[in-house]
N, CA, C and O atoms as a DFTB+ gen file, in Angstrom:
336 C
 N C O
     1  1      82.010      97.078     130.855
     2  2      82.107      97.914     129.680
     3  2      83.561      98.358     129.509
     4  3      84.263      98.744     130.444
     5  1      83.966      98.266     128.181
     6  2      85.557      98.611     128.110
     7  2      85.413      99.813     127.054
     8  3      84.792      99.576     126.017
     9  1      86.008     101.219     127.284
    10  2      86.151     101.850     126.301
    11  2      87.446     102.949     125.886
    12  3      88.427     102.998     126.628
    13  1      87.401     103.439     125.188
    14  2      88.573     104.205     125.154
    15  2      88.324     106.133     125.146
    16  3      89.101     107.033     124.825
    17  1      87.313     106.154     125.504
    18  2      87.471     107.236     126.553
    19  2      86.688     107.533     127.529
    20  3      85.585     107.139     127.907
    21  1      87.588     108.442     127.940
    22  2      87.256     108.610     129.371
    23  2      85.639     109.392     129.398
    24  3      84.922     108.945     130.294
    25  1      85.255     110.053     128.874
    26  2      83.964     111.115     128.733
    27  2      82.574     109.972     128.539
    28  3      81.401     110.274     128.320
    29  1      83.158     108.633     128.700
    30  2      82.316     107.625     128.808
    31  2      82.176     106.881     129.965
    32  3      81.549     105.823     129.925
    33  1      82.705     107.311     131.058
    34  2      82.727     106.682     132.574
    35  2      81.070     107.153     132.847
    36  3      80.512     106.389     133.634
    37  1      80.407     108.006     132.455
    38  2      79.434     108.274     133.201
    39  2      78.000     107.827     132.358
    40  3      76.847     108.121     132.671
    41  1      78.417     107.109     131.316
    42  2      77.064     106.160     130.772
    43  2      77.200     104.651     130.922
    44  3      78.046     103.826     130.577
    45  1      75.869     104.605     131.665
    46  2      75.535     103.042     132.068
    47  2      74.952     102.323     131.046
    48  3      75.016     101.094     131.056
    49  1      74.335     102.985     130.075
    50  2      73.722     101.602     128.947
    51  2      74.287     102.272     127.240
    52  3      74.590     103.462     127.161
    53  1      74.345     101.575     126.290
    54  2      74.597     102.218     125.364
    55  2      73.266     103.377     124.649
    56  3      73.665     104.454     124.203
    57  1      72.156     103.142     124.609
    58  2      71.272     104.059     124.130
    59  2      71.666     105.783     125.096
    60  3      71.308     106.883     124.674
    61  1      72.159     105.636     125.911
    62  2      72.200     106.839     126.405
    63  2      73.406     107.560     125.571
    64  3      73.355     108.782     125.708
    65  1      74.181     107.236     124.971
    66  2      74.889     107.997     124.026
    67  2      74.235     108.806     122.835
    68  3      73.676     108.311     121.857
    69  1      74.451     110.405     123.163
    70  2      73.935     110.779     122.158
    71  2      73.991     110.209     120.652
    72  3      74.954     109.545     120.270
    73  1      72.803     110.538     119.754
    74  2      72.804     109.445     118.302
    75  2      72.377     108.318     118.370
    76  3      71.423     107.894     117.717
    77  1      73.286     107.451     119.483
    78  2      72.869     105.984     118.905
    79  2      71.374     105.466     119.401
    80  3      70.874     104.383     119.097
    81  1      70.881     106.312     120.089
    82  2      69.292     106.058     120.461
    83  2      68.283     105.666     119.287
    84  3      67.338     104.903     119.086
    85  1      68.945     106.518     118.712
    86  2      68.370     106.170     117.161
    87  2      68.314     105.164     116.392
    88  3      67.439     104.943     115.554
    89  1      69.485     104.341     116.706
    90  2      69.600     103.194     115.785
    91  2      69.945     102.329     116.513
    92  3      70.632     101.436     116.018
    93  1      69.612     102.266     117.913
    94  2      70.198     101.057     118.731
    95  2      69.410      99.247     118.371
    96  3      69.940      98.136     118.332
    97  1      68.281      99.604     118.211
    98  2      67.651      98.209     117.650
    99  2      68.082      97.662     116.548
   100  3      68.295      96.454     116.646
   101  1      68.359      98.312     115.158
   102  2      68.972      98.479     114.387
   103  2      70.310      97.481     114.719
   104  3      70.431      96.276     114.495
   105  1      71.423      98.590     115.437
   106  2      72.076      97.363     116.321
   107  2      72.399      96.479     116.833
   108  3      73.288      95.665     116.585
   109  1      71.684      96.564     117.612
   110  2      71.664      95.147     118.236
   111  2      70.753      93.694     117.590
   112  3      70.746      92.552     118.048
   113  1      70.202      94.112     116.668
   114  2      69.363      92.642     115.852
   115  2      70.430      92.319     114.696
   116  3      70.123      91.421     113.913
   117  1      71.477      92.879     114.549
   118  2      72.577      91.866     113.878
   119  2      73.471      92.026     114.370
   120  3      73.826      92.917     115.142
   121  1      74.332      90.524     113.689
   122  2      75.801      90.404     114.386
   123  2      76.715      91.199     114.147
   124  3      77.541      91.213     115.059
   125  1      77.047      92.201     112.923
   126  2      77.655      93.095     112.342
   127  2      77.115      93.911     111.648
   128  3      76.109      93.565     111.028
   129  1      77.653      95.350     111.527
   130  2      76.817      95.985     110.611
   131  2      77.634      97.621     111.092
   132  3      78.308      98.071     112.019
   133  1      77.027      98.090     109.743
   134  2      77.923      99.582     109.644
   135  2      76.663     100.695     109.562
   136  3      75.723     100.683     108.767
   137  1      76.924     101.599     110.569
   138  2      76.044     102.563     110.854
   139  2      76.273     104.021     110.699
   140  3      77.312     104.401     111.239
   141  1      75.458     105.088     110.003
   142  2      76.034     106.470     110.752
   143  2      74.891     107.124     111.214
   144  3      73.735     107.080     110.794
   145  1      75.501     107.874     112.348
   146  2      74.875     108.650     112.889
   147  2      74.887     110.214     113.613
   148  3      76.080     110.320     113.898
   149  1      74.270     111.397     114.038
   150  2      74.698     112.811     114.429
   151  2      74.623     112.445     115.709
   152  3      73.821     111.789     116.374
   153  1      75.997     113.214     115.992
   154  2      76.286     113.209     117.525
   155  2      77.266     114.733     117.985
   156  3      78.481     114.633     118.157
   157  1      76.786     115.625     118.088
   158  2      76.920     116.849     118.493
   159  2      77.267     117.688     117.382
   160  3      78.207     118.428     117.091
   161  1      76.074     117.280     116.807
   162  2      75.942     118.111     115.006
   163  2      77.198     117.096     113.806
   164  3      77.507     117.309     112.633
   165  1      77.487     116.377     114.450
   166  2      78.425     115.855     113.419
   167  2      78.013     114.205     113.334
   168  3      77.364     113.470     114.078
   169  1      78.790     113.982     111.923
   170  2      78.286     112.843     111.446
   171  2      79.123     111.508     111.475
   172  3      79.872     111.196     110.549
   173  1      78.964     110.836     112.468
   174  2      79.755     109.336     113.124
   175  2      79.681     108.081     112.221
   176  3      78.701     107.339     112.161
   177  1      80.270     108.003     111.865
   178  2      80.627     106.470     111.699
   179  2      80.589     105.404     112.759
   180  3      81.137     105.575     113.848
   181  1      79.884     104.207     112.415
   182  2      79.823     103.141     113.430
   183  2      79.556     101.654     112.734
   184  3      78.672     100.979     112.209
   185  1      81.185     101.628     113.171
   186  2      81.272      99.703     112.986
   187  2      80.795      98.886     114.413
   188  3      80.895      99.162     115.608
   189  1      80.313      97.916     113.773
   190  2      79.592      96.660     114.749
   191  2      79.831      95.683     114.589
   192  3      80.011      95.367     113.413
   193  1      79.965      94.734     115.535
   194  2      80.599      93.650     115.567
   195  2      79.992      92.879     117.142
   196  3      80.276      93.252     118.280
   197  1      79.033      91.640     116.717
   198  2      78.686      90.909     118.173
   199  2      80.070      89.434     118.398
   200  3      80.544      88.824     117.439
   201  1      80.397      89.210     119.676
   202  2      81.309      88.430     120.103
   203  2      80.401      87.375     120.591
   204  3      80.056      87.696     121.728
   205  1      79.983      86.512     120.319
   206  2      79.119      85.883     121.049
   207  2      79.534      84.738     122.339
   208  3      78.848      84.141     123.169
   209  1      81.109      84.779     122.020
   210  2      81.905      84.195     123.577
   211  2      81.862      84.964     124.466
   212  3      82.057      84.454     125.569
   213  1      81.640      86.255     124.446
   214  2      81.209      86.953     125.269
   215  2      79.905      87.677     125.914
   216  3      79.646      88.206     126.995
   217  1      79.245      87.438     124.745
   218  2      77.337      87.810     124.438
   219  2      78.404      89.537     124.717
   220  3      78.463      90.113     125.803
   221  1      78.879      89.859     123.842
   222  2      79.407      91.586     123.739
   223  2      78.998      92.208     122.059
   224  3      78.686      91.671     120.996
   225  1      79.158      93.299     122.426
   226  2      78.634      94.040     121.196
   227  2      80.045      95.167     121.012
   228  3      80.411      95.969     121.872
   229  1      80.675      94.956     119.657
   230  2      82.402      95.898     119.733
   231  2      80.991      97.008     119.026
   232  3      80.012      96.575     118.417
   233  1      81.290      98.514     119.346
   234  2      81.329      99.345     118.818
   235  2      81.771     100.486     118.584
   236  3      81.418     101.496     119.193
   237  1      82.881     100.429     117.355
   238  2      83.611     101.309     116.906
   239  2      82.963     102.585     116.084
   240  3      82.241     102.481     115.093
   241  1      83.359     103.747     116.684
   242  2      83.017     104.825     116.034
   243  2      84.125     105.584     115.883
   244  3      85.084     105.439     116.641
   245  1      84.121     106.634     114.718
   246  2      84.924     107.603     113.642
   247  2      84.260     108.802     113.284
   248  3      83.369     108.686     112.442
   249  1      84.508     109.973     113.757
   250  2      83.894     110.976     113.196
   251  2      83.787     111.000     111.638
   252  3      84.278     109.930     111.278
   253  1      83.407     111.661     110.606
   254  2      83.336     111.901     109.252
   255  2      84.276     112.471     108.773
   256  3      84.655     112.114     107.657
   257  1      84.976     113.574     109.488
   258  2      86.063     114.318     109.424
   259  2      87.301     113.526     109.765
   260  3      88.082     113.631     108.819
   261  1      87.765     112.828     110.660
   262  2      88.459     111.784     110.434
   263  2      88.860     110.666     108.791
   264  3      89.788     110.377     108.035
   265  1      87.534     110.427     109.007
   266  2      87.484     108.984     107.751
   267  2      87.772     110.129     106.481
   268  3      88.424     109.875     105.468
   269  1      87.281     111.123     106.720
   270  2      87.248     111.857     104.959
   271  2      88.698     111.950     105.173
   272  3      89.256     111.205     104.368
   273  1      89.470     112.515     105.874
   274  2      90.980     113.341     106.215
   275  2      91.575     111.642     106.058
   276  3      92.660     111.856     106.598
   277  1      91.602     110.839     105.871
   278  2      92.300     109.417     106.122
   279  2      92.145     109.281     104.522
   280  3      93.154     109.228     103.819
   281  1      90.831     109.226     103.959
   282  2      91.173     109.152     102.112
   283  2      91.517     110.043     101.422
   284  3      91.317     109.810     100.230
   285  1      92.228     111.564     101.763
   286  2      92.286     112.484     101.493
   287  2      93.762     112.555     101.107
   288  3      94.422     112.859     100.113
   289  1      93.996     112.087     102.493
   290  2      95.739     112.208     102.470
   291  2      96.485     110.684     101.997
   292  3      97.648     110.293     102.097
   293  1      95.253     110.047     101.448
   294  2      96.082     108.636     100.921
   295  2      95.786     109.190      99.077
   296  3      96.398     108.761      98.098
   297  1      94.778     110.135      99.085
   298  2      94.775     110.473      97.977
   299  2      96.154     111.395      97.016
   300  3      96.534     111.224      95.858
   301  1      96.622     112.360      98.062
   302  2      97.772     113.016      98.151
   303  2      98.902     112.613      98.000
   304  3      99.761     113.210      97.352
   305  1      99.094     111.244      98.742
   306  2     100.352     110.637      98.833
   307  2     100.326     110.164      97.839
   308  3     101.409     110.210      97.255
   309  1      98.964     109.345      96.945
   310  2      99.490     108.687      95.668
   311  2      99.299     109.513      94.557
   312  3      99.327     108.907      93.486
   313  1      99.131     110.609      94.504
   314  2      98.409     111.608      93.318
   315  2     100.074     111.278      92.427
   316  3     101.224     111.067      92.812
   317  1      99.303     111.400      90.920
   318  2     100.155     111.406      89.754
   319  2     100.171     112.590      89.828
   320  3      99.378     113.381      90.339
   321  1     101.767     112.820      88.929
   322  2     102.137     114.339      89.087
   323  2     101.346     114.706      87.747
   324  3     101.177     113.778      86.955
   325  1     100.808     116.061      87.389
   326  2     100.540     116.395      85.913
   327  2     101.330     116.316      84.928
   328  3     102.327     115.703      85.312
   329  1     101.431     116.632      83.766
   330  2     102.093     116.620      82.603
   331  2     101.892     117.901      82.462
   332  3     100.832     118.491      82.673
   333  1     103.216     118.500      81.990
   334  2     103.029     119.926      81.403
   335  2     103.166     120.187      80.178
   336  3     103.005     121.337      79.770
């Protein structure tokens, strides 16, 4: 298992992550696919992706607050100025 954090050394299968219990079949019966789900009252984003040179499953997750704050501030940067 490869991940990028550390607060994940101590789960051995993926259903044991809070949320994704929920939608792990879901999951795993396609090769890709975009999911959300609550995971300590908040609402996750989850990209999927199966490798099949590896028989692996990528799964990327994004809090909501993230992804909103990412179109927010691309919204900002391109905003037209008003007319007065």
């Amino acid at each position: 298992m490869l991940h990028g954090s550390s607060r994940l050394n101590t789960i051995k299968h993926i259903d044991e992550i809070e949320g994704i219990s929920s939608i792990i079949n879901k999951v795993l019966s396609k090769t890709e696919g975009y999911f959300r789900y609550k995971k300590n009252g908040r609402i996750i984003h989850l990209n999927t992706r199966y490798i099949p040179e590896f028989k692996w499953y990528l799964l990327v997750e994004q809090t909501e607050e993230k992804a909103t704050r990412k179109i927010l501030n691309a919204l900002l940067i391109t905003r037209v100025p008003e007319k007065v």
